[in-house]
N, C-alpha and C positions, 0 to 999 in steps of 0.2 A: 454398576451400569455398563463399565466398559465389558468386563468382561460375559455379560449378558449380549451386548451388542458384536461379540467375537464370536459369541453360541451359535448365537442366530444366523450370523455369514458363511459358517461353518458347515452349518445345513443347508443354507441355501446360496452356493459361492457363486452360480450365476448373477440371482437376483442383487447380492452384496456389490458384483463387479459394475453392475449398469448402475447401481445408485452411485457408486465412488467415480465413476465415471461420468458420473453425469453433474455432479457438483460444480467442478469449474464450469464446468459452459453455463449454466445456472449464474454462477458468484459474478462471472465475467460479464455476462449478458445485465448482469442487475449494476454493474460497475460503472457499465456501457452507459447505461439510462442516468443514472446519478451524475456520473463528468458530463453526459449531452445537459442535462438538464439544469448544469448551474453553470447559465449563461456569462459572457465577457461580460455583461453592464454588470454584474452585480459583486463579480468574482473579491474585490477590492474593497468593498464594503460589508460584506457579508463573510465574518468567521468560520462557516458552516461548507463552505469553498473548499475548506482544507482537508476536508471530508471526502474520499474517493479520490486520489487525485496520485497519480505519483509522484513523489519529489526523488530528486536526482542530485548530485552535487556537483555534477560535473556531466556535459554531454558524451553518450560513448560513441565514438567513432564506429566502432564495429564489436564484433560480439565477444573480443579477447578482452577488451579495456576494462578495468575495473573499476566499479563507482558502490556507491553508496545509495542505496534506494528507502526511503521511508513513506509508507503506508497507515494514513488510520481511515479505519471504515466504518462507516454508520453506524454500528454494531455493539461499537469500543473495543473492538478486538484490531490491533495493527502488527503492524510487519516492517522491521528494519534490516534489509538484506546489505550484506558487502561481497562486492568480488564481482567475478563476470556472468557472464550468461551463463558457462560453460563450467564454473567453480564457483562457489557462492556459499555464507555462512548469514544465519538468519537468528532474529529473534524476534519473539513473538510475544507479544505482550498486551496487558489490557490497559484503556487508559477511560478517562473523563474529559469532556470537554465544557467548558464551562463559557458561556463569552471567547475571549481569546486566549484563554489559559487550556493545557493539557497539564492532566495528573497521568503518568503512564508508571503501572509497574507489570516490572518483565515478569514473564511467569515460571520460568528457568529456578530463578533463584530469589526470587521476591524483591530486588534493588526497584526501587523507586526515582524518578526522573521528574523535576516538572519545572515548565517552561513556559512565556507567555512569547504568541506570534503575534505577525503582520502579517496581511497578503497585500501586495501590490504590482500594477504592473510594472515591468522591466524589459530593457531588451539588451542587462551587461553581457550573458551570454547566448546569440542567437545560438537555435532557431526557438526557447526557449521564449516563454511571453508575459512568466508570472515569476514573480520571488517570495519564497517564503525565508522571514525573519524572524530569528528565536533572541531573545532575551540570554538565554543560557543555552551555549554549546551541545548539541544531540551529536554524539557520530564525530567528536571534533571538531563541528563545522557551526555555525551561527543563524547559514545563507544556503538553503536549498531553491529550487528551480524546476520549474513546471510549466506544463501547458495547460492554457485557459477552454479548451478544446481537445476531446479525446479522440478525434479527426487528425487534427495537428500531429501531436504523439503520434498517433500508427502509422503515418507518414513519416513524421521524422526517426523515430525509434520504436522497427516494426517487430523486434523480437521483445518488446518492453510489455507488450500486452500477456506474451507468454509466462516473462515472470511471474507480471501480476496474478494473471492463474495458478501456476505453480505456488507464489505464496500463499491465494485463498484460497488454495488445497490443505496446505499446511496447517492454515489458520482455522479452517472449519477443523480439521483433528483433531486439534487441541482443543476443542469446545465437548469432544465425548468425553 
């Protein structure tokens, strides 16, 4: 199929570039509407929260700092970025959600991950207004961090939207 799908761009490398390029603002725009749409009342009680959202480990001051970003999207396809804006290493993985349990296996190399969350609100690290808590360590860490609001985020952390694009670039690739 991929390389069917290489044929076809090859003939036609206009039409190939507006579809690839039209992906992110598509992914993002549908990202947009999922974080608007799972409101503060419900964020803390509803599992389904952790869906579209990005977690962070740490807030980044500016675009050099590096952090730890995990992504899972509606889809079951997520995205675990480290480093900066400017340097960054990713994996891209599919997962299940189930209640409050994630089954995720990487697609790199088939390792398997799984872990049961919480969401709740927080305010240990402003400007930051939700926590997400794993049962078993992702990334090192136990305790990621998010906004309840995808308003919030573009304000606070305006080049985070870009990542997010740039991962669900990456993430739709790996789907051909």
């Amino acid at each position: 199929m991929i390389v069917r799908i290489l044929r076809l761009a090859a003939r036609h490398p206009l039409g190939a570039l507006a579809f690839v390029s039209a992906l992110p603002v598509i992914a993002a725009t549908l990202v947009a509407v999922l974080v608007h749409s799972a409101g503060k009342s419900e964020v803390a009680d509803n599992p389904r929260a952790v869906l579209g959202r990005v977690w962070f480990d740490q807030f980044p001051e500016k675009t050099t700092d590096a952090t730890q970003v995990w992504i899972w999207l509606g889809g079951g396809i997520g995205i675990h970025e480290s480093g900066s804006f400017w340097r960054s290493a990713f994996d891209i993985f599919e997962f299940e959600r189930q209640g409050d349990k994630l089954s995720m296996t990487y697609l790199q190399d088939k390792k398997t991950a799984e872990t049961r969350f919480k969401l709740s609100r927080c305010d240990d690290k402003p400007p930051f207004d939700l926590c997400l808590d794993l049962t078993t360590a992702l990334g090192g860490r136990t305790r990621y961090y998010g906004f309840s609001r995808g308003d919030d985020e573009a304000a606070q952390v305006p080049w985070s939207r870009s990542m997010l694009r740039s991962a669900m670039a990456r993430a739709e690739g790996s789907r051909r």
